[in-house]
MIGUMI-150996 format. One line per 8 residues: their letters; for each residue x, y, z of N, C-alpha, C. Coordinates in nm, 2 decimals, padded with zeros to 4 digits. Each point is the difference from the previous one (the first is absolute). Example, Ala and Ser with C-alpha at 12.3 -4.5 7.8 and 13.67 -1.06 7.14 Angstrom:
// MIGUMI-150996
AS = 01.32,-00.57,00.78,-00.09,00.12,00.00,00.09,00.12,00.00 ~ -00.04,00.11,-00.07,00.09,00.11,00.00,-00.08,00.11,00.08
***
This chain:
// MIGUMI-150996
XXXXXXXX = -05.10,-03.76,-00.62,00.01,00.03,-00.14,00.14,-00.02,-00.05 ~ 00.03,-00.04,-00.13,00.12,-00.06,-00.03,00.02,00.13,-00.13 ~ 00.16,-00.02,00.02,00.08,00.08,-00.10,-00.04,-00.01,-00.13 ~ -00.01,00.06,-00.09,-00.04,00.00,-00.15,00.16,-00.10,-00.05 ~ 00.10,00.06,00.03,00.13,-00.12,-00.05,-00.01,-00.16,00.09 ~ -00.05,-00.03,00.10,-00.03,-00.12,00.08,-00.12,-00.06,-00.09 ~ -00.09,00.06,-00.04,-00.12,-00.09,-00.08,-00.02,-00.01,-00.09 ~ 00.17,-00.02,-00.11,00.04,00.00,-00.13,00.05,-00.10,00.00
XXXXXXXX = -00.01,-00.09,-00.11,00.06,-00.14,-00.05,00.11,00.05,00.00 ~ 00.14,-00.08,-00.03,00.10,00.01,-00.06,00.01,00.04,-00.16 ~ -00.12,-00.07,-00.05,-00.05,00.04,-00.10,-00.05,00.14,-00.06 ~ -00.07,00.02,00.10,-00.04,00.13,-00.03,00.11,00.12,00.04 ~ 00.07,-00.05,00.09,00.12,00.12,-00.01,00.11,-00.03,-00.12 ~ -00.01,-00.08,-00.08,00.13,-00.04,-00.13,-00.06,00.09,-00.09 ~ -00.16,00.02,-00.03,-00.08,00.04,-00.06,00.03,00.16,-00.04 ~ 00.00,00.00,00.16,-00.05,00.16,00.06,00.18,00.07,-00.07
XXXXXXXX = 00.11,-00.11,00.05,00.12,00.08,-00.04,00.05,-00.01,-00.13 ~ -00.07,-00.12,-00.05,00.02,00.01,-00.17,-00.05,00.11,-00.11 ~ -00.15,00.08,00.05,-00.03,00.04,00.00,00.07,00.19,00.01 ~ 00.05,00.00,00.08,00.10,00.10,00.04,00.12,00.00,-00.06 ~ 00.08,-00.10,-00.01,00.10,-00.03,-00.11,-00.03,00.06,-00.13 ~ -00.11,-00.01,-00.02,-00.06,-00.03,-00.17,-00.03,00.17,-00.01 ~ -00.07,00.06,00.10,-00.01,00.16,-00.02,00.14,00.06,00.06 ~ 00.06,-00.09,00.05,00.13,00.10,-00.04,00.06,-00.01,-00.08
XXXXXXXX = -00.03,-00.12,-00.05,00.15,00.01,-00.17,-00.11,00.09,-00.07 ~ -00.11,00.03,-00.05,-00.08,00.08,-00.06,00.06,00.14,00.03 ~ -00.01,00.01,00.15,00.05,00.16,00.01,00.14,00.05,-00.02 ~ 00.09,-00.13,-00.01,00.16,00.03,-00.03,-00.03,00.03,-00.13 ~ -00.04,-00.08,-00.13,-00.01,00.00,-00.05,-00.05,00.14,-00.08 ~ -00.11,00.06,00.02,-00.08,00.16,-00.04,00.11,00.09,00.07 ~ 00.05,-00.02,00.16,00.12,00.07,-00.01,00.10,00.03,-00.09 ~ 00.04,-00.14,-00.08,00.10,00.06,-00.09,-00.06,00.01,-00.11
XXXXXXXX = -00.11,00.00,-00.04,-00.05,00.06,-00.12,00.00,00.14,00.03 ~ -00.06,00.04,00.09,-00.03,00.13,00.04,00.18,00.09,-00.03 ~ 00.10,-00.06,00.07,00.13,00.05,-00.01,00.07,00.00,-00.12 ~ -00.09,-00.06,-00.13,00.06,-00.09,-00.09,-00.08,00.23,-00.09 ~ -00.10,-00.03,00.04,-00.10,00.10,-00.08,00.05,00.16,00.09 ~ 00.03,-00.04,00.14,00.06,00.17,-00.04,00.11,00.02,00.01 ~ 00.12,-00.10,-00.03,00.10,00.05,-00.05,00.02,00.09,-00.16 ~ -00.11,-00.12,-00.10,00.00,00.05,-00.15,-00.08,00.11,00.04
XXXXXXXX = -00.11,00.06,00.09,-00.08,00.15,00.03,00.14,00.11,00.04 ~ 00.07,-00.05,00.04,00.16,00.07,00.06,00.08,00.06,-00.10 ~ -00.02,-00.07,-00.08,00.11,-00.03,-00.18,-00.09,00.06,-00.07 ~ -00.12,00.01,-00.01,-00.08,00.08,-00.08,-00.02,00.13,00.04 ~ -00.01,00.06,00.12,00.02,00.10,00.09,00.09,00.08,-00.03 ~ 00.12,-00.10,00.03,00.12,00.10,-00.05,00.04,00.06,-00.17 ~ -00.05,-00.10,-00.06,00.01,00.03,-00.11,-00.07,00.15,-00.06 ~ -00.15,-00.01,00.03,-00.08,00.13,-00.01,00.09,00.07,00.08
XXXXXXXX = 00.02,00.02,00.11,00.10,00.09,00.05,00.10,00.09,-00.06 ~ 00.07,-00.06,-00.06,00.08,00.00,-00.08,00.01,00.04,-00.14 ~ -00.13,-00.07,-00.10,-00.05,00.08,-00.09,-00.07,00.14,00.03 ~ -00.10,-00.01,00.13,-00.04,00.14,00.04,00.17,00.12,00.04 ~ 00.07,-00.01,00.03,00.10,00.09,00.01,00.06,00.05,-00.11 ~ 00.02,-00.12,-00.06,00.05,00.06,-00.16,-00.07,00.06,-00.08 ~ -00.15,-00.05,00.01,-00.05,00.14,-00.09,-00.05,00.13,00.09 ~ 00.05,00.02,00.14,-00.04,00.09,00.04,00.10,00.08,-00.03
XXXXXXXX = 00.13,-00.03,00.00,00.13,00.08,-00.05,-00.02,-00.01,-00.17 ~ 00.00,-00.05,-00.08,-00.06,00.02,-00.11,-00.06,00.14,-00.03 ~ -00.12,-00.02,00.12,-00.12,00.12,00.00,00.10,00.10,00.02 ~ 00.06,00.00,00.06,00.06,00.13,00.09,00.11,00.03,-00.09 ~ 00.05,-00.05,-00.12,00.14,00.04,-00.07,-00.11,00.08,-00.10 ~ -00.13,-00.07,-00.06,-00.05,00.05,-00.16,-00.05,00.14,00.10 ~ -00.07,00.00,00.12,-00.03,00.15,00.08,00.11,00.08,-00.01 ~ 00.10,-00.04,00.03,00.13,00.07,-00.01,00.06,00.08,-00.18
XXXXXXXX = -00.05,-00.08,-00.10,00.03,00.01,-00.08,-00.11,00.11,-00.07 ~ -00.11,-00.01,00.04,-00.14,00.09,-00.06,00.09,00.10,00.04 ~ 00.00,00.05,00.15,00.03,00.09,00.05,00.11,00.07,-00.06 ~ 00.10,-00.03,-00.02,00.10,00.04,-00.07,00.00,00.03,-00.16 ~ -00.15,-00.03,-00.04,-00.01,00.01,-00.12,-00.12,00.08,00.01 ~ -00.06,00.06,00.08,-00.08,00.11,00.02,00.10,00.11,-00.03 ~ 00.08,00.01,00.11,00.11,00.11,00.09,00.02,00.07,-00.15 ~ 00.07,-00.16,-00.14,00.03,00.09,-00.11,-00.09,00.11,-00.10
XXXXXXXX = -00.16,-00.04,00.00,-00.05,00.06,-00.05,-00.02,00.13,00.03 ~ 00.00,00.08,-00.13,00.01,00.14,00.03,-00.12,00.03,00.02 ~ 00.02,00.14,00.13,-00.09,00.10,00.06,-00.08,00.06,-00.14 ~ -00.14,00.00,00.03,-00.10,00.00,-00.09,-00.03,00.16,00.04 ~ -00.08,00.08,-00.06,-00.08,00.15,00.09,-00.12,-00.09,00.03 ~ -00.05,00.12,00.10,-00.14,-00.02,00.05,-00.13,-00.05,-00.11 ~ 00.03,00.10,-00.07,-00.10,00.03,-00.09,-00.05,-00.16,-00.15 ~ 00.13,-00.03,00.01,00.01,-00.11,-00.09,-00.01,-00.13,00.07
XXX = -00.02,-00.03,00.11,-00.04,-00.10,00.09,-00.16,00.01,00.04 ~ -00.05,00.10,00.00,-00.19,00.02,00.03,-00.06,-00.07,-00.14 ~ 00.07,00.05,-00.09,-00.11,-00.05,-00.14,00.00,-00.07,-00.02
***
């Protein structure tokens, strides 16, 4: 019984590696699309990031500010807070 590479033309192995050439430039290729698409997911990432912080300090200054603008309002009686 003979080798699967012995009972191939020369032809059929040009075929067989052309063939492999051609799915690898395909896969270099989606490789760098792929690296191309999450660098900009990286850049867009960071950015929400970024926007997310700032308005969470944002949040946290106008919290700050209620608060301190409760503290001023004056102490009410019991009685005029139930009605």
């Amino acid at each position: 019984m003979q080798d699967d590479h012995e009972a191939q033309t020369p032809a059929q192995m040009s075929a067989q590696i052309d063939a492999v050439i051609e799915r690898t430039e395909r896969l270099l290729l989606r490789h760098e699309e792929l690296t191309r698409t999450n660098a900009l997911m990286q850049e867009q990432l960071d950015a929400l990031s970024h926007e997310r912080d700032t308005l969470k300090s944002r949040l946290a200054a106008a919290r700050s500010r209620i608060d301190a603008l409760i503290e001023r309002l004056p102490e009410q009686p019991a009685a005029e807070t139930s009605s």
